[in-house]
C-alpha positions as CSV (number, residue, x, y, z in Angstrom):
1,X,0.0,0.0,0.0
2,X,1.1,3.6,-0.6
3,X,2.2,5.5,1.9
4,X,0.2,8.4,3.1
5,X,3.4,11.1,2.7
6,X,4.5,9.9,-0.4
7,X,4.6,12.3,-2.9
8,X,5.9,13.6,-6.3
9,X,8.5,16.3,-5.5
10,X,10.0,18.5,-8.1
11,X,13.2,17.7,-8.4
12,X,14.2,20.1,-11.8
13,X,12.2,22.9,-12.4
14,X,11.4,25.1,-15.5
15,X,11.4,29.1,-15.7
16,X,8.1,31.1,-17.0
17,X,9.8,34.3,-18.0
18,X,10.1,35.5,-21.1
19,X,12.5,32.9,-22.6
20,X,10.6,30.5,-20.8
21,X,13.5,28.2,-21.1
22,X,15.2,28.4,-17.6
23,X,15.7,25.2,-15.6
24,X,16.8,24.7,-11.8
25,X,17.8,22.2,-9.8
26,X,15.7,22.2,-6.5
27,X,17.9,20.8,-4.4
28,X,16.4,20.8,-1.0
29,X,13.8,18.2,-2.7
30,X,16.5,16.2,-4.0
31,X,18.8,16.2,-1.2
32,X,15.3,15.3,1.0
33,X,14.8,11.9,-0.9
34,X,18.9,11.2,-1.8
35,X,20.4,12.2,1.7
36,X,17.7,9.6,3.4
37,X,20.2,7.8,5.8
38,X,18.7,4.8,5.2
39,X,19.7,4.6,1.3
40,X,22.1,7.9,0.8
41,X,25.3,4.9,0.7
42,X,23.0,2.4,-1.3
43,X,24.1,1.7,-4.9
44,X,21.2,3.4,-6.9
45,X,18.7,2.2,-9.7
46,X,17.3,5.0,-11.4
47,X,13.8,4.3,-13.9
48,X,12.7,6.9,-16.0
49,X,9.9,7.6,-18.6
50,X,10.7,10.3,-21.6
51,X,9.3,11.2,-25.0
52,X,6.6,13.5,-26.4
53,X,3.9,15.7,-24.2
54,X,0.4,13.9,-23.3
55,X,1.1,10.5,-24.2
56,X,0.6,8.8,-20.7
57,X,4.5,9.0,-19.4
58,X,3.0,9.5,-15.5
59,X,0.2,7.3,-16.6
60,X,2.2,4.6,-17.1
61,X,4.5,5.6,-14.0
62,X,1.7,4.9,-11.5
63,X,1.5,0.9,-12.6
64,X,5.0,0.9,-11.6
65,X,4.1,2.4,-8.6
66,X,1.2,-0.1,-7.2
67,X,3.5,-2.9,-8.4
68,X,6.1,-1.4,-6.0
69,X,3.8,-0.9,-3.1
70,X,2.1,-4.1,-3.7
71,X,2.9,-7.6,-1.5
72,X,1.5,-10.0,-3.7
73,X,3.5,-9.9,-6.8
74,X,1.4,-12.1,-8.7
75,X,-2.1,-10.0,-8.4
76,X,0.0,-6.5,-7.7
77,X,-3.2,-4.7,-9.9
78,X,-5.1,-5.3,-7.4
79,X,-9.1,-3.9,-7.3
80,X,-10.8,-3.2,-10.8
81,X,-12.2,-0.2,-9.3
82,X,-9.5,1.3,-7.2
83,X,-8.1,4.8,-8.8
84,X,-5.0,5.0,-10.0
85,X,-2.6,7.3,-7.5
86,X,0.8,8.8,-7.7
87,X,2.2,10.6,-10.1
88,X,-0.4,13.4,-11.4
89,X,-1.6,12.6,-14.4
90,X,-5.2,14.0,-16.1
91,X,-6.1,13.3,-19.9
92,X,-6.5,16.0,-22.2
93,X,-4.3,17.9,-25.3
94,X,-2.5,20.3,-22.4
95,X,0.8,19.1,-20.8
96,X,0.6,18.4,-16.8
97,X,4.1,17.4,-15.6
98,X,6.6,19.9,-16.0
99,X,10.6,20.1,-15.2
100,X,11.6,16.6,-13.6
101,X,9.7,15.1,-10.8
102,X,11.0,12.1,-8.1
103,X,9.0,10.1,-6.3
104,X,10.2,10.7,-2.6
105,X,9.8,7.4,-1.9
106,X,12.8,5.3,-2.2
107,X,11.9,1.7,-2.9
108,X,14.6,-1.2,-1.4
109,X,15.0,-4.0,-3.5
110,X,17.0,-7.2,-3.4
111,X,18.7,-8.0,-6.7
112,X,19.0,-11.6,-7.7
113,X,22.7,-11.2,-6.6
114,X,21.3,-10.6,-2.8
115,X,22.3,-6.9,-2.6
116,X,19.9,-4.5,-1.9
117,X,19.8,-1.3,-3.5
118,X,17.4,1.7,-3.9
119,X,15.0,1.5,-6.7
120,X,14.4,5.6,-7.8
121,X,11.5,7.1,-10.6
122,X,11.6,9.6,-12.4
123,X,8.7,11.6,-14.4
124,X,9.6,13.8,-17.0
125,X,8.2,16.6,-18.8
126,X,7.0,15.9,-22.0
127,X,9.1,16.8,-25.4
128,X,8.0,19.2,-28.5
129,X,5.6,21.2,-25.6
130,X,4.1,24.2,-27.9
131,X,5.7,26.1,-24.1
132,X,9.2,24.9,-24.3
133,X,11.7,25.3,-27.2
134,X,14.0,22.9,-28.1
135,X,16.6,23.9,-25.7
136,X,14.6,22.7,-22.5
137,X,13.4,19.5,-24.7
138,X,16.7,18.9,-25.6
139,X,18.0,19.7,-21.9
140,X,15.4,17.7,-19.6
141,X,15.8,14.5,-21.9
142,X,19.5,14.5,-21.5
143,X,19.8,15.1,-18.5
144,X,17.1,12.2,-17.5
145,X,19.1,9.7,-20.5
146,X,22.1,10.5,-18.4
147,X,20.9,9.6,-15.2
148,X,18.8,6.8,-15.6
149,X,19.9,3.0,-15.5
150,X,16.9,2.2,-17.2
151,X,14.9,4.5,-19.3
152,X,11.9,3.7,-21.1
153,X,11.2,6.3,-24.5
154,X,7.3,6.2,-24.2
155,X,6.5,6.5,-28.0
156,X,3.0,6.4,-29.8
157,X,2.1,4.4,-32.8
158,X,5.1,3.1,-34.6
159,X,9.1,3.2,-33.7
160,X,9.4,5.7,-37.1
161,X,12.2,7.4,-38.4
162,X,11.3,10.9,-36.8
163,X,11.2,9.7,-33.3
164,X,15.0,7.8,-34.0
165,X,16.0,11.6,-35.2
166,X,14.6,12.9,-32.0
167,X,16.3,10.6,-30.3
168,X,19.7,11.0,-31.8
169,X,19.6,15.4,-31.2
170,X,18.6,14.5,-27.2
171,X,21.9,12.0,-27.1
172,X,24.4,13.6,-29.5
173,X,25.9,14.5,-26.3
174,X,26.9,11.1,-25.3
175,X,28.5,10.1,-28.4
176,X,30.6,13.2,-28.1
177,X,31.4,12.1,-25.0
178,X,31.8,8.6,-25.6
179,X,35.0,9.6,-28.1
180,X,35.9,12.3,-25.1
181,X,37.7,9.4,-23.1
182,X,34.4,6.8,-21.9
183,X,35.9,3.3,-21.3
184,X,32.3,1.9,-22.0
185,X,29.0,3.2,-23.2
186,X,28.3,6.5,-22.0
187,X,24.0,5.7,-21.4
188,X,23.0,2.0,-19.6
189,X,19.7,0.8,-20.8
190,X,17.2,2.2,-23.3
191,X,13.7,0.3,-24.1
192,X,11.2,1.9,-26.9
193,X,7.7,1.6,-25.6
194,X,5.2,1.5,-28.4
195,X,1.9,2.5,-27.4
196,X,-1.2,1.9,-29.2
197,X,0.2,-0.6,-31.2
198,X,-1.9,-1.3,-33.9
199,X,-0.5,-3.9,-36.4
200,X,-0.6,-7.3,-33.7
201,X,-1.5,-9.2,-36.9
202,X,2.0,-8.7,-38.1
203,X,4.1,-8.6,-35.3
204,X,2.8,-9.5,-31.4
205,X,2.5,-7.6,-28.1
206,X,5.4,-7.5,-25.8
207,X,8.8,-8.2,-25.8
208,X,9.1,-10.2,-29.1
209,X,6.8,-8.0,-31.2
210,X,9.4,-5.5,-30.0
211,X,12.3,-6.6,-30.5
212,X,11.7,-8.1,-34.2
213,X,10.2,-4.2,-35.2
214,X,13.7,-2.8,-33.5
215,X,15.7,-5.2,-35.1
216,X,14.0,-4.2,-38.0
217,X,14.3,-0.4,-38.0
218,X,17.8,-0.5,-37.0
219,X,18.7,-3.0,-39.9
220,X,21.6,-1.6,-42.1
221,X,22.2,-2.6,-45.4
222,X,23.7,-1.3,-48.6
223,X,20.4,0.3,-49.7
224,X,20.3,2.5,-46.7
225,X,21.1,6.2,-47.0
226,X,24.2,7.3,-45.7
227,X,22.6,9.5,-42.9
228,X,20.2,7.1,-41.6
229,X,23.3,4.3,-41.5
230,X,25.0,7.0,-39.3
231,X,22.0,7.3,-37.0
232,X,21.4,4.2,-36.4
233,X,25.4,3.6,-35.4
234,X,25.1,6.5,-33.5
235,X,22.4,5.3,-31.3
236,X,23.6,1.8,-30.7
237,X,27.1,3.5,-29.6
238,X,25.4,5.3,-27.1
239,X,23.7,2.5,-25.2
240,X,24.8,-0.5,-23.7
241,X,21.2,-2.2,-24.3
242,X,18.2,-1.6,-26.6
243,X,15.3,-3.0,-26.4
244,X,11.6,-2.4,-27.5
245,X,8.0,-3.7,-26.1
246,X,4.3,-3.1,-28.0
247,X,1.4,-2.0,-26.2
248,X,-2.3,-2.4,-27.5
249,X,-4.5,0.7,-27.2
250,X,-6.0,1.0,-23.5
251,X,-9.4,1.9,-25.0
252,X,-11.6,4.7,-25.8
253,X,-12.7,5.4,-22.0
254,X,-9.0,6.0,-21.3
255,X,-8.4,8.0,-24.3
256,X,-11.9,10.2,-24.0
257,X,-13.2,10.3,-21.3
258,X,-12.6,13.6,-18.4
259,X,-13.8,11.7,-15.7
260,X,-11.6,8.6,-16.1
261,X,-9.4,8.1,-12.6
262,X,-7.2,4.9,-13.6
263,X,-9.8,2.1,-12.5
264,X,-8.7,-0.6,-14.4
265,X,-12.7,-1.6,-14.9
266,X,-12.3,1.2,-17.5
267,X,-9.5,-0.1,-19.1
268,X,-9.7,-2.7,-22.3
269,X,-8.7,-6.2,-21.5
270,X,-6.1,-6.6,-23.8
271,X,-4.4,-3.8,-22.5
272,X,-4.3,-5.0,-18.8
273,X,-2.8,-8.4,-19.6
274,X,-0.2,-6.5,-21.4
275,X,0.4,-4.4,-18.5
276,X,0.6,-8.1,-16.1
277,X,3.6,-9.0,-18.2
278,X,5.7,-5.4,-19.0
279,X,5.9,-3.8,-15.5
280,X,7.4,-7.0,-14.0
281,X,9.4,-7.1,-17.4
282,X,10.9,-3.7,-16.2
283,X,10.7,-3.8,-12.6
284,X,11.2,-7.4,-11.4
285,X,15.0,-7.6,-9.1
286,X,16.7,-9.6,-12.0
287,X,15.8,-6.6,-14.8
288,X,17.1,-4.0,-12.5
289,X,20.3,-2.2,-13.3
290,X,22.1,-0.2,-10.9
291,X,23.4,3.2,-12.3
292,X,26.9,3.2,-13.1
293,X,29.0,5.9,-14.5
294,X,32.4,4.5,-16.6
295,X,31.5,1.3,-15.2
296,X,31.3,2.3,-11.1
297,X,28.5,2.2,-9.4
298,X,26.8,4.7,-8.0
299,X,25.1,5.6,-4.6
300,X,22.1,7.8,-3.8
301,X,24.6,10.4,-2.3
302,X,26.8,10.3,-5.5
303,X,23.5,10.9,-7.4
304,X,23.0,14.0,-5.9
305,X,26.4,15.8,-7.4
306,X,25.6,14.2,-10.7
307,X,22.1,15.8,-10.5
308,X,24.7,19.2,-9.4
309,X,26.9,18.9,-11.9
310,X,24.6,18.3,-15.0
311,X,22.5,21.2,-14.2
312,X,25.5,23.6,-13.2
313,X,26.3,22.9,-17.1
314,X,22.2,23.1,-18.4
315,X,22.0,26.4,-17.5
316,X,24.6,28.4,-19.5
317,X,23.3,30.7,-21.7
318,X,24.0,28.7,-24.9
319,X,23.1,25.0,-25.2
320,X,26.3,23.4,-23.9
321,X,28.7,21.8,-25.7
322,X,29.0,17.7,-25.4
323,X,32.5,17.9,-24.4
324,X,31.1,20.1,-21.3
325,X,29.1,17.8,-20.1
326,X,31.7,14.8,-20.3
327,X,33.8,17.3,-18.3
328,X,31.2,17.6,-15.4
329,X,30.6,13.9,-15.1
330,X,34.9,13.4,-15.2
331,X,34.8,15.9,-12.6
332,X,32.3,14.5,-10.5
333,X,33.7,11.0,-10.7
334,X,37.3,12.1,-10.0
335,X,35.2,13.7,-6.5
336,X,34.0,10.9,-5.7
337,X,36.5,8.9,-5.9
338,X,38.5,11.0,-3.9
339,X,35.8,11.1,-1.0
340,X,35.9,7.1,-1.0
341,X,39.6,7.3,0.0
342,X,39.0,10.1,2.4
343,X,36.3,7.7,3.9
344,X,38.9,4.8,3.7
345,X,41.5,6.8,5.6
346,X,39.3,7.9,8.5
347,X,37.5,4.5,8.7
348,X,41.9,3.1,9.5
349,X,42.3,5.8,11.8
350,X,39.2,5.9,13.7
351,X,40.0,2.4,14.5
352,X,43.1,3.2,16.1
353,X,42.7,6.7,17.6
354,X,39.1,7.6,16.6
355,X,36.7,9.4,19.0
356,X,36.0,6.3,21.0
357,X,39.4,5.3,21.2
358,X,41.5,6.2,24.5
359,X,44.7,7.9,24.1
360,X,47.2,6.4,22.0
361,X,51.3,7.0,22.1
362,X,52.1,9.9,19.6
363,X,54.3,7.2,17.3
364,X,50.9,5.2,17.0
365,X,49.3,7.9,15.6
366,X,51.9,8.5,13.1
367,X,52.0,4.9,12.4
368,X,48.6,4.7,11.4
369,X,48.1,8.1,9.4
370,X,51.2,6.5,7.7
371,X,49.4,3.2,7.1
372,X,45.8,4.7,6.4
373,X,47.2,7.5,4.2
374,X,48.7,4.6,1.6
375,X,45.9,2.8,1.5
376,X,43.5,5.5,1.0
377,X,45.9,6.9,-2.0
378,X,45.8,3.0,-3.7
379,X,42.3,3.4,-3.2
380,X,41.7,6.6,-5.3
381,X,44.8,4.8,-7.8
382,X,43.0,1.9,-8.8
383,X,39.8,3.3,-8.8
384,X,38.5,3.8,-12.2
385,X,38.8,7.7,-13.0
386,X,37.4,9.5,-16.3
387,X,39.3,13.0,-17.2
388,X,43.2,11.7,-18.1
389,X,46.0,11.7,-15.6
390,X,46.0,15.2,-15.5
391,X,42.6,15.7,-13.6
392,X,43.4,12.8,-11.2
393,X,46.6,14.2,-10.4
394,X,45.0,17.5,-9.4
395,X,41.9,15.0,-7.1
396,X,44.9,13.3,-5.7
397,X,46.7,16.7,-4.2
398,X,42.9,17.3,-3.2
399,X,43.3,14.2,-1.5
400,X,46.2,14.6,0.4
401,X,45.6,18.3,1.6
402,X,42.3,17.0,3.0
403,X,44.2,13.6,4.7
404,X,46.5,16.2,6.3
405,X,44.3,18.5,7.7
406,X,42.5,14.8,9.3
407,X,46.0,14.1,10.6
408,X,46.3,17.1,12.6
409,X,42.8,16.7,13.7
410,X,43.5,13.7,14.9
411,X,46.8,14.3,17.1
412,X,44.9,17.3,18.3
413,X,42.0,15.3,19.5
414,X,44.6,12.3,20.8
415,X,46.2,14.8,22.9
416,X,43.1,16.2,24.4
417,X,41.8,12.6,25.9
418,X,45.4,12.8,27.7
419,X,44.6,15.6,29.0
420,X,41.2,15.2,30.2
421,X,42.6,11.5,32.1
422,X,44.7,13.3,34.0
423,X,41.7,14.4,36.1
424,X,39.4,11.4,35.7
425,X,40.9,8.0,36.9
426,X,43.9,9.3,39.5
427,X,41.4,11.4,41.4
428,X,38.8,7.9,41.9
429,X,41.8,6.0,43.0
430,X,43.4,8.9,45.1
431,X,40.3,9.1,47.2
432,X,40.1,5.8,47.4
433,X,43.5,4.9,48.3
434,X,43.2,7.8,51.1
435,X,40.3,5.9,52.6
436,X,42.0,2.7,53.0
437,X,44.8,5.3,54.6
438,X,42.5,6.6,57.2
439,X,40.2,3.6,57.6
440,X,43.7,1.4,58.4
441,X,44.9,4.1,60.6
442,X,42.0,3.9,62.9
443,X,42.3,0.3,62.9
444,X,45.5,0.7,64.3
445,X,44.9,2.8,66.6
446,X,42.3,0.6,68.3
447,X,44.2,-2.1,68.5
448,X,42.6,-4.1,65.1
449,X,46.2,-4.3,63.6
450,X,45.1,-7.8,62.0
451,X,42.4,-6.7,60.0
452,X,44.3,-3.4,59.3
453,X,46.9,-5.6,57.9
454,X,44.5,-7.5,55.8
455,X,43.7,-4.2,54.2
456,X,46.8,-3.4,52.8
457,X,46.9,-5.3,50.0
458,X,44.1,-3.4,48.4
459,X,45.8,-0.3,49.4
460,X,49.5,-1.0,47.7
461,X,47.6,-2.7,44.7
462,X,45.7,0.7,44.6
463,X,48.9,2.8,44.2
464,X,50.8,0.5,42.1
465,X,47.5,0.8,39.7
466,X,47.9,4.6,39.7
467,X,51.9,4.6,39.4
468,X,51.1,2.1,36.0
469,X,48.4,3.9,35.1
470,X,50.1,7.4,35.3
471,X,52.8,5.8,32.7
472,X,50.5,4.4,30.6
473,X,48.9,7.5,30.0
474,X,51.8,10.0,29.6
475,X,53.7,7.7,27.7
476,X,51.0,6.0,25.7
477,X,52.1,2.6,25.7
478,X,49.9,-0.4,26.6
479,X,47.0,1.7,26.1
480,X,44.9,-1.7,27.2
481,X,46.2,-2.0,30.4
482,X,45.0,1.9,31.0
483,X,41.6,0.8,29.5
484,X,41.3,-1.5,32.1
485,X,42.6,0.3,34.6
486,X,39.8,3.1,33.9
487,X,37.3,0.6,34.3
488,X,38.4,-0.7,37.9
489,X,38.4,2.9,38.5
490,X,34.5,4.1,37.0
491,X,33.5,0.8,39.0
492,X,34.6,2.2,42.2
493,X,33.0,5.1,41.4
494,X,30.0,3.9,40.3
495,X,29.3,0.8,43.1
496,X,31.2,2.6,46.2
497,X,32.1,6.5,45.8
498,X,29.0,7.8,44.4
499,X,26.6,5.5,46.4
500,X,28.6,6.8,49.8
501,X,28.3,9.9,48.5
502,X,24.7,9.8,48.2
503,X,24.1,8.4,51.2
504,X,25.6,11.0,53.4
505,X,23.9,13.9,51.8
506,X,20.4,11.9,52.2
507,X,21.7,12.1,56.3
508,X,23.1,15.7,56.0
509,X,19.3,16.6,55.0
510,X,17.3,14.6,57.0
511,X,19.6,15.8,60.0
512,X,19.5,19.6,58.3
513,X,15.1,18.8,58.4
514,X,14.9,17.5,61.8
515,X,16.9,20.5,63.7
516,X,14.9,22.5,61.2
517,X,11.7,21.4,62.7
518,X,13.0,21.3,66.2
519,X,13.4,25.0,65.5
């Protein structure tokens, strides 16, 4: 079931001045859903739905939705006559979603391999909007291609030669790109979605109507114009896998009707069991891809500067050149990278001097900085970097400027637990080594010399404690034996100090009250 907070949240907006071309990133949205603790370090599978205004891209989006939400993956429609919810959709000629929306809930999943990840949608504004020119087409379908893992182009009809053109303008960018320095495919996974198909008497619903019509437009042979040839390399350069799926026409109610909600009583058969077998086609854990960029993975966290990056680039003045783009995401990839070796380095030195650690010797310190800082710099080595050496050297100075200034952080914050010991554990075992002093005097003193005796054994195994403990601390060797030390000490103070304490002020008062009332 849906949750009652879950929302679309716009996640890229778009400008109404006069241009009426501006975009902006609204980033307290984004950083709302990505910085989630929850998933913000989970690898990230992003779904998206593009192509041309009012043809049913959120429609479509709320199916995967309920089969998200639903328990029972086998009946995940659920009630004929239960409304369809979640992303806003309405039927008409007008356009409704504009700018890129996120659903703000962040869907776990367990991939076949076991690992769970964070499933992500995205709705998109439609292309060719009689309010947008080409720049802001151009721009919002980029920008969702180059973040999604899995896109679906939401086409009507028939997979025809324009909609291939469109499709090469919106990605030109990544073949640029791809001959700017990619080791693999710049985009992940493309699938044509062929509404209203038509023609089932020539080729069938689903996947394998689909995939013979693709293989079929794509075909190159000696007869085809040299432009067209070039397109269709184009587009199979850009993506690591094309696919294609036909759709039968959800019926006239759907179509005409201004008082259709999504019930699915309203919706033709045909149409349904099409929708049983594609949204478990897309969604299901062994169809998910997690978004990776030159072959890493990437997190929900990582997302986020993608999502900065792009759009720092989008909104130039002129519409930006490919190689700009490529430079962003090499940027942003060298950046993350370099914070997985920062991460690596304090994760080796919280271990040995980190905030819960007692003081260590100086040398250890150095030792492990030593130690952490090599293994953090392998780290951002053999990680694989887009940009040429030349960038990565200048992320690896980054690196090391920022491992410094964690060094000295970390001697600072060493020395300061040696200071605060000084006043903690000698002062519990001072007072307590004075009352065994006292209470072994007066034993003396009347004549008890036996049990006095007895007594001090505790009382020279007190001050040999604090003479070890005193070198352990100032020198910072054996820091164990002070750790265990400190704990003899807090449970003095817990089960005899404080409890004495206690229990001479509760006599003080009621001594204070009763001369008080005598009064």
């Amino acid at each position: 079931m849906q949750s009652e907070i879950a929302r679309s949240v716009q996640v890229v907006s778009t400008g109404e001045g006069d241009k009426g071309t501006s975009l902006q990133l609204v980033e307290s949205a984004l950083s709302e859903v990505l910085l989630n603790p929850v998933i913000r370090n989970k690898k990230v599978v992003v779904v998206s739905v593009v192509g041309t205004f009012r043809k049913g891209k959120s429609f479509l989006l709320d199916f995967f939705l309920r089969y998200m939400y639903s328990k029972d993956k086998t009946n995940w429609l659920g009630d004929p006559n239960e409304p369809l919810t979640g992303f806003h959709w309405r039927g008409g000629a007008d356009r409704d979603t504009t700018g890129i929306h996120m659903w703000s809930e962040v869907f776990l999943v367990k991939l076949s391999s076991g690992e769970e990840v964070a499933v992500i949608f995205l709705d998109t504004q439609g292309s060719f909007d009689c309010r947008a020119n080409m720049k802001q087409s151009a721009t919002i379908f980029a920008l969702s291609t180059m973040l999604s893992s899995k896109e679906i182009f939401n086409i009507k009809d028939n997979l025809q030669e324009d909609y291939l053109q469109h499709l090469q303008f919106f990605t030109e960018y990544g073949r640029i790109a791809l001959e700017a320095g990619y080791a693999q495919t710049p985009f992940q996974h493309l699938e044509f979605l062929v509404r209203d198909w038509a023609f089932a008497y020539e080729l069938p619903y689903g996947t394998k109507g689909g995939m013979e019509l693709l293989n079929k437009r794509l075909q190159v042979d000696e007869h085809t114009p040299k432009e067209n040839a070039l397109l269709r390399t184009h587009i199979k350069s850009c993506f690591a896998d094309l696919q294609c799926y036909l759709m039968p026409h959800p019926g006239l109610i759907v179509a005409g009707s201004p008082t259709f909600n999504g019930r699915l009583a309203d919706i033709e058969p045909t149409f349904i069991e099409q929708l049983k077998d594609y949204v478990p086609h897309v969604l299901s854990p062994s169809n998910l891809s997690v978004k990776t960029i030159n072959g890493q993975p990437v997190t929900c966290c990582e997302l986020l500067e993608y999502f900065r990056a792009y759009m720092k680039i989008f909104q130039s003045d002129e519409l930006p050149e490919p190689v700009s783009m490529y430079a962003a995401t090499a940027e942003v990839n060298n950046l993350n990278a370099c914070n997985r070796s920062r991460n690596l380095y304090v994760q080796e030195m919280n271990e040995v001097c980190g905030p819960r650690q007692p003081f260590v010797s100086p040398r250890m310190v150095d030792a492990a900085h030593i130690r952490s800082q090599q293994k953090a710099l392998e780290e951002f080595k053999k990680a694989p970097k887009m940009g040429g050496e030349d960038l990565a050297a200048d992320f690896e100075k980054r690196l090391i400027q920022e491992i410094d200034t964690l060094y000295e952080n970390y001697k600072m914050s060493n020395q300061n637990k040696n200071a605060v010991e000084h006043f903690k554990t000698p002062m519990v075992l001072l007072i307590t080594i004075f009352c065994f002093y006292v209470i072994t005097g007066l034993l003396d003193t009347v004549g008890l010399s036996a049990v006095s005796n007895v007594l001090l054994f505790p009382f020279w195994s007190l001050l040999l404690a604090l003479g070890t403990w005193m070198f352990v601390r100032f020198t910072g060797n054996g820091p164990e034996i002070g750790e265990h030390i400190d704990r003899i000490a807090q449970g003095i103070a817990d089960k005899v100090l404080l409890p004495t304490v206690a229990q001479v002020g509760h006599r003080v008062a009621e001594h204070t009250m009763g001369i008080s009332r005598q009064v």
